[in-house]
C-alpha positions in Angstrom: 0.0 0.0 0.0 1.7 3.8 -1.2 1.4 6.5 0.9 -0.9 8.1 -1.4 -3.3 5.1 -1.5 -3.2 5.8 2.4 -3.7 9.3 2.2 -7.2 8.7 0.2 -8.3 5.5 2.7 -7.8 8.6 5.7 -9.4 11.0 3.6 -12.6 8.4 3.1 -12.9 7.3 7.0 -12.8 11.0 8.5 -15.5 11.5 5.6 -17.5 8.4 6.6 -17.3 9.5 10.1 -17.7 13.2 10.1 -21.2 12.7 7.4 -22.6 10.0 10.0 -22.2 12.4 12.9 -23.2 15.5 11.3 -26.3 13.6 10.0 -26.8 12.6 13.3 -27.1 16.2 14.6 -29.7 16.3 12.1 -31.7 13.7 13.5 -31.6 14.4 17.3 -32.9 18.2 15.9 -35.5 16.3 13.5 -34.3 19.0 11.4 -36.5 20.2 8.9 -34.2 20.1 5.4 -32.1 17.0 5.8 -34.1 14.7 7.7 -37.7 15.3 6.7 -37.4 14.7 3.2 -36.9 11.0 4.1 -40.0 11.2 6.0 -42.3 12.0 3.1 -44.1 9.3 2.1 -47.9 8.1 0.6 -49.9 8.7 3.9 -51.6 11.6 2.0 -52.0 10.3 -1.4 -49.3 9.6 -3.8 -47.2 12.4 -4.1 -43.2 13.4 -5.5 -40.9 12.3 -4.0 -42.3 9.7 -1.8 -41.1 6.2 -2.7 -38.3 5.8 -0.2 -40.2 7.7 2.8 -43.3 5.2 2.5 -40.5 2.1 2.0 -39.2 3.7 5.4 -42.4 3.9 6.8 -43.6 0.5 6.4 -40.8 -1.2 8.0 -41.8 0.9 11.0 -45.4 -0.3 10.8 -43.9 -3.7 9.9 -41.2 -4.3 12.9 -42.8 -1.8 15.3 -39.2 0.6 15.5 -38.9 3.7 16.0 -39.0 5.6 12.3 -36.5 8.2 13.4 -34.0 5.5 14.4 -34.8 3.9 11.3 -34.2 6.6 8.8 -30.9 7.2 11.2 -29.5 4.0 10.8 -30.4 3.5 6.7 -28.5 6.9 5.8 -26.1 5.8 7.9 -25.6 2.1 6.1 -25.9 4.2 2.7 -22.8 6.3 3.3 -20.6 3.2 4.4 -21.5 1.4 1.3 -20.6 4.5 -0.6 -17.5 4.6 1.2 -17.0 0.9 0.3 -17.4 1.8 -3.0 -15.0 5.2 -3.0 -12.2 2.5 -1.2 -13.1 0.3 -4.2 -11.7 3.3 -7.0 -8.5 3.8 -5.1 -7.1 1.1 -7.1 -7.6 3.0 -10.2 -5.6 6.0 -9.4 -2.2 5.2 -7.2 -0.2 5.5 -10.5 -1.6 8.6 -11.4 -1.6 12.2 -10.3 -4.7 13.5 -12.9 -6.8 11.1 -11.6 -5.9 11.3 -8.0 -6.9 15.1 -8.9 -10.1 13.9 -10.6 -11.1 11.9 -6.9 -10.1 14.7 -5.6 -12.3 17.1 -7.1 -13.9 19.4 -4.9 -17.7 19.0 -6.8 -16.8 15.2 -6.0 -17.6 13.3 -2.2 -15.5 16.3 -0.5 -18.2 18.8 -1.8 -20.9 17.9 1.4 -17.7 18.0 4.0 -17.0 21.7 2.7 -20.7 22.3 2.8 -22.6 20.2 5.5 -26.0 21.5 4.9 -25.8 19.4 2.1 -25.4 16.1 4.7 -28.4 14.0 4.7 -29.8 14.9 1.4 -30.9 12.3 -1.3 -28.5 12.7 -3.6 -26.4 10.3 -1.6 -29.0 7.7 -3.4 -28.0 8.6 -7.2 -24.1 8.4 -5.7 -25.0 4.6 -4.7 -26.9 3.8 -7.8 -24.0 4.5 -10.3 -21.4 3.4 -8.2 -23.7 0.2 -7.9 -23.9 -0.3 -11.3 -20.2 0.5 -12.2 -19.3 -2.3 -9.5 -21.6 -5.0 -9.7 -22.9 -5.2 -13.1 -20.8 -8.2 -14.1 -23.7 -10.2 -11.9 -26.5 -9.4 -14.1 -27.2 -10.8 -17.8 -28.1 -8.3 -20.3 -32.1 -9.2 -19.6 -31.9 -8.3 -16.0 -29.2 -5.3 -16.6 -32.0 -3.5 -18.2 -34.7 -4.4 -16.0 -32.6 -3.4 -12.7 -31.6 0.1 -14.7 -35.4 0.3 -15.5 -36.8 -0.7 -11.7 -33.7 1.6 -10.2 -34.5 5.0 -12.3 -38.4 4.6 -11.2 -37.3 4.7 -7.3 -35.1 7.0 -8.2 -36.9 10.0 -9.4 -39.6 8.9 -7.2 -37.7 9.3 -4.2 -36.4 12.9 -5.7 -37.8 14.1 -8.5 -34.6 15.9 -10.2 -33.1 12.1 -10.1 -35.4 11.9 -13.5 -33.0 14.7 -15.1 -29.5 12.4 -14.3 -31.2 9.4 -15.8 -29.5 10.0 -19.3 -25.8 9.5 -17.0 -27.2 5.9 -15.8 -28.7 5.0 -19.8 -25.0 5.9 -21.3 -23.0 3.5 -18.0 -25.8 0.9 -19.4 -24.6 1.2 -23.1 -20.6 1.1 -21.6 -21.9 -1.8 -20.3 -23.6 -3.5 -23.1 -20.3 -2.4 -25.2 -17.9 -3.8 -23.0 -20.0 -7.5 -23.4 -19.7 -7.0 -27.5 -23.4 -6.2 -27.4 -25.3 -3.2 -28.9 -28.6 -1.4 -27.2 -31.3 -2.4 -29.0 -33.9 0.0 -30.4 -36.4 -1.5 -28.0 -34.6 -0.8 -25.0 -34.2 2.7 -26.1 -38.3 3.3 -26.9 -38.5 1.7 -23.5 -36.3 3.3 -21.3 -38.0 6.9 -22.7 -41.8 5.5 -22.4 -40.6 5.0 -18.8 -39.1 8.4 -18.6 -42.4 10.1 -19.7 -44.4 7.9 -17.1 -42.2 9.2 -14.1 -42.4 12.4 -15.6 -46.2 12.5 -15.8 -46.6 10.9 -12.2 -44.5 13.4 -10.6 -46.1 16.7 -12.8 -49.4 15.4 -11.6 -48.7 14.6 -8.5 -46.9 17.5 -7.3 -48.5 17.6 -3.6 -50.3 19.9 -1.9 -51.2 21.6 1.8 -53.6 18.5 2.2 -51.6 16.1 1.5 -48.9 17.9 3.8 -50.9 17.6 6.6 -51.7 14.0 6.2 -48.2 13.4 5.7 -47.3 15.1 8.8 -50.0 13.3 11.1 -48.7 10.2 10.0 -45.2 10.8 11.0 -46.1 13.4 14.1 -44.1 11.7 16.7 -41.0 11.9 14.6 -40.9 15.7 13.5 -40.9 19.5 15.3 -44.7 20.8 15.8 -43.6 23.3 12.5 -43.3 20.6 10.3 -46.5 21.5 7.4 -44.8 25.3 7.6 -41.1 24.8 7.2 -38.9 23.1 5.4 -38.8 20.0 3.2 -42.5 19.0 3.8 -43.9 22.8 3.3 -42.4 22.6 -0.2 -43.6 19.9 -1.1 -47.4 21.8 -1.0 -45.8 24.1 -3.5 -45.9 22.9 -7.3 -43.3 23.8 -9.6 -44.3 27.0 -10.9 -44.0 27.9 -7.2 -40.3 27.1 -7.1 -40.1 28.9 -10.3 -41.4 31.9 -8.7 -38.2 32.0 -6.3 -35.6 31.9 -7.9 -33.6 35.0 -7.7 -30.1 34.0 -9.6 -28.3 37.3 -9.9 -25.6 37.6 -12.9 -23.2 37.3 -9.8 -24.8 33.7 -8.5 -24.1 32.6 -12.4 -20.7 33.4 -12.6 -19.8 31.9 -9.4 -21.1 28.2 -10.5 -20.0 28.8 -13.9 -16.9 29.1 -12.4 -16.8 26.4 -10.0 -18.4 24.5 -12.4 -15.0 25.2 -14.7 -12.7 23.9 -11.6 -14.5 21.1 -10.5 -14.5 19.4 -14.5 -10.9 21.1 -15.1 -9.2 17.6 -14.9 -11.6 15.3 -15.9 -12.0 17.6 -19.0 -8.5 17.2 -19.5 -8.6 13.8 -19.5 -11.5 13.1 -21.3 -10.6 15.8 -24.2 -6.9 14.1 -24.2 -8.7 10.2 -25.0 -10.5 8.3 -27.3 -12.6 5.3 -26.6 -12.6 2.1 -28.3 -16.5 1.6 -29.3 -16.9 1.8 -32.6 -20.7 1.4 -32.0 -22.3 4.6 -33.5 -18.9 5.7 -34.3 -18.5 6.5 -30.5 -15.0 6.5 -31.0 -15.2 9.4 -33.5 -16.1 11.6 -30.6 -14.0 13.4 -28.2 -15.3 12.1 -25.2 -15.5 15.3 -23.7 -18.1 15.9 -25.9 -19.9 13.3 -24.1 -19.8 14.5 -20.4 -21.0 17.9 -21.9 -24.1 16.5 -23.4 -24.7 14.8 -20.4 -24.6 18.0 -18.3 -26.9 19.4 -21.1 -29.9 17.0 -20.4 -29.4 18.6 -16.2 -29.7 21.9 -17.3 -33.7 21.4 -16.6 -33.0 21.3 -12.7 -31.1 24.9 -13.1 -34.5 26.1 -14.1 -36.7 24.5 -11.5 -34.6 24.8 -7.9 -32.3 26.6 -6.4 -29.7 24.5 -4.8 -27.0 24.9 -8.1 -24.2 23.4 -5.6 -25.8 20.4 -5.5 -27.0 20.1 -9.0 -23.2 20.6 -10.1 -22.2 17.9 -7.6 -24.8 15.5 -8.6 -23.3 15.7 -12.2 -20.0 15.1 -11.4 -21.2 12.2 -9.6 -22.2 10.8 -12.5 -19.3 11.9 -14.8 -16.8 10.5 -12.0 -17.9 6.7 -12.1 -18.4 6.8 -15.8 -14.7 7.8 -16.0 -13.8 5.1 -13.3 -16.1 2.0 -15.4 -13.9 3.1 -18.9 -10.4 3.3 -16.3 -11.8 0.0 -14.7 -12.5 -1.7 -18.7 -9.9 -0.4 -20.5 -12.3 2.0 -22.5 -10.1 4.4 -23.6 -7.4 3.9 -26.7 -4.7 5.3 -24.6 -4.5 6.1 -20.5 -3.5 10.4 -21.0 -1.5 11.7 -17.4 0.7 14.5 -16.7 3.3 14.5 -13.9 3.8 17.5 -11.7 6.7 17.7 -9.2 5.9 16.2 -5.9 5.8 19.3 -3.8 4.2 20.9 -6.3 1.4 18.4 -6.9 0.8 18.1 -3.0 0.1 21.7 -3.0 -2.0 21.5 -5.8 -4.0 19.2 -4.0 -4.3 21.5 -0.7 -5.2 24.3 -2.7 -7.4 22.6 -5.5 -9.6 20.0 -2.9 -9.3 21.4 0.4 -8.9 25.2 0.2 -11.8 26.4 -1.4 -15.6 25.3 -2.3 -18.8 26.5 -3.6 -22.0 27.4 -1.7 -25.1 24.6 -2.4 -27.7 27.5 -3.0 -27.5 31.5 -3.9 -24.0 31.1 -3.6 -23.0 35.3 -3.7 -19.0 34.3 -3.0 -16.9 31.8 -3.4 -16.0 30.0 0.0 -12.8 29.8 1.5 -12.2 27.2 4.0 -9.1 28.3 5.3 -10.3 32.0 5.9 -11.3 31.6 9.9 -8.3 29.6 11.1 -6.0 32.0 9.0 -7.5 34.8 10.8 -7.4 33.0 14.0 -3.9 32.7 13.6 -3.1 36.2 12.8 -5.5 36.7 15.6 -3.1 35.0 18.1 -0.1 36.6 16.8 
C-alpha cells in the first residue's frame, strides 16, 4: 500500500465518520431540510418524491421501531456502502496524479464536508446507484441489466424528482456496459427506457403535492418531527408545485458566474482527461467523438434542474457524480485507446492538492461568493499573533 493510497483511505474514514455524525445532529434536531425529506411518504396520497419515505415507513409499521431511528440508521448504512465503494476506486488512481486530482475534485464526495448542509440529502441515493452499477454489473445478464436500470431510475426520481434529469448518466454506463459485453442497445430498450421516462415524468407533474396532503403526511409521522413541520422546510415545499419554485428563484448575474466558475474547476481535470482520450467503441462511431463531448451533453440533459430549484451546488455535484464513475467504469474496462496523465513535481502536486480540494468550495444555493475554507483559522492565527 503507497502512501498516497493511504492518504485517500484517511481521507474516506474521517468522511465516513464526520457525514454519520453531522447527520446525526440532524436527526436528534428532526431538522426540517435533511431529515424530513426521508419522511415523506404516501400517507396523503401519492405524491413526489415519496417512494423511499413510504418504503421507510412501512418497515416501521412492519417491525414496530422507531421511524427516526430507522431513517438514522439506513443513511447511515448508505454512506458506508458508498465509502466501500470510493475504497473500491483507489485502485484505479495510485499510479496517477490526474486522476488522484479527478477523486479529488472538490464537486466530487468532499463537496458535502465543505458544505454540510448538504449532509443527509438524497443525492447520496443517485451516488450509490451509479457506483452500484459501475461495480456490480458483471452479476446481471443483459435481460436483468436493463430491467434493474429500468426498476432503479423509477425509485429513483420517485424518491427525488430531479433524479429523472440524471437518468441520461445511468442510460449511457448501461450502453458502456452493453459495449464492453460486444453487445449493442437495441432499439427497443431505447423506446422503453424513454416510455418509462415520460411515465415518471407525468406521475410526478401530476402529482406535485399539496397543503392537504402535507398535513396527512405530517400526522402520519407526528411523533417523529418539530410541531412546525407543514410550515417549514422540506415538507412545506412539497405543498408548493413547480411554478411555485419557479417563482423564487432570484439567480443574480453574480450567482451565475460563481457556478459557472466552479463549475470550470470542478470538471478542469476530468476535462483534460477526457478531451486528451479516445474510446474504443466503434458502435455509433462513439470512437469518432471526443469524449469530452460526451460529459458535456450529459450535463446538457441537467440543465432542466437549473431552471426549477435553487440548490446549483448540488446540482453541479450531482453531475459530477455521474461523470466520476463513468470515467472510473472506462479506467476500470480499459475504454479508452490510450491512458493520458501529466506528472507535476511532488511538492508541487501536493500543493496543488491543498489548494485545488481542500482550500476552497462553492456554496449549495444562492451562492454570492466563493467559499474559503481556510479563511477563519487563517484569521485565528493572525488573531493569536
Amino acid at each position: 500500500m503507497t502512501i498516497k493510497s493511504r492518504f485517500l483511505y484517511l481521507i474516506i474514514l474521517f468522511c465516513l465518520v464526520f457525514q454519520i455524525s453531522k447527520f446525526y445532529s440532524f436527526y436528534t434536531e428532526y431538522s426540517a431540510w435533511q431529515y424530513v425529506d426521508w419522511l415523506i411518504n404516501y400517507q396523503g396520497g401519492f405524491v413526489r418524491r415519496g417512494l423511499i419515505g413510504e418504503f421507510l415507513f412501512q418497515i416501521h409499521n412492519i417491525i414496530n421501531f422507531d421511524l427516526d431511528i430507522l431513517i438514522f440508521s439506513f443513511v447511515s448504512f448508505l454512506y458506508l456502502i458508498v465509502s466501500f465503494f470510493l475504497i473500491k476506486t483507489i485502485k484505479y488512481l495510485e499510479n496517477s496524479q490526474l486522476n488522484t486530482l479527478i477523486f479529488l475534485s472538490p464537486g466530487f464526495f468532499l463537496y458535502p464536508i465543505m458544505n454540510s448542509e448538504v449532509i443527509g440529502r438524497k443525492d447520496i441515493l443517485f451516488l450509490l446507484v451509479i457506483a452500484f452499477f459501475v461495480f456490480f454489473q458483471k452479476r446481471l445478464n443483459n435481460r436483468n441489466l436493463f430491467i434493474v436500470l429500468i426498476l432503479l431510475v423509477f425509485f429513483l426520481s420517485l424518491s427525488h424528482s430531479i433524479f429523472l434529469f440524471y437518468a441520461p448518466y445511468l442510460f449511457f454506463l448501461f450502453f458502456l456496459i452493453k459495449s464492453t459485453r460486444k453487445t449493442k442497445v437495441s432499439f427497443t430498450e431505447i423506446i422503453i427506457f424513454l416510455i418509462f421516462l415520460f411515465i415518471i415524468f407525468f406521475l410526478i407533474y401530476f402529482n406535485q403535492g399539496n397543503e392537504f396532503i402535507v398535513s396527512k403526511i405530517c400526522n402520519s409521522v407526528q411523533d417523529f418531527v418539530t410541531s412546525d413541520c407543514e410550515t417549514r422546510g422540506q415538507m412545506f415545499w412539497l405543498g408548493n408545485d413547480a411554478k411555485s419554485h419557479i417563482s423564487v428563484q432570484e439567480v443574480s448575474y453574480r450567482n451565475f458566474l460563481i457556478y459557472l466558475f466552479s463549475i470550470i474547476l470542478v470538471y478542469f481535470f476530468i476535462f483534460i482527461k477526457f478531451y486528451n482520450s479516445k474510446f474504443k467503441i466503434k458502435y455509433l462511431n462513439i470512437h469518432k467523438f471526443n469524449p469530452v463531448f460526451i460529459l458535456l451533453i450529459l450535463f446538457v440533459f441537467t440543465l432542466p434542474v437549473y431552471y426549477l430549484g435553487s440548490d446549483w451546488g448540488r446540482y453541479i455535484s450531482l453531475s459530477f457524480y455521474g461523470s466520476f464513475f463513468i470515467f472510473i467504469f472506462c479506467m476500470k474496462e480499459k475504454l479508452f485507446l490510450k491512458d493520458y496523465e501529466i506528472r507535476f513535481n511532488k511538492i508541487f502536486f501536493i500543493l496543488l492538492i491543498i489548494i485545488y480540494s481542500f482550500s476552497w468550495t462553492f456554496p449549495f444555493y444562492h451562492a454570492e461568493q466563493i467559499k474559503f475554507t481556510f479563511k477563519k483559522p487563517i484569521l485565528k492565527i493572525v488573531e493569536i499573533f
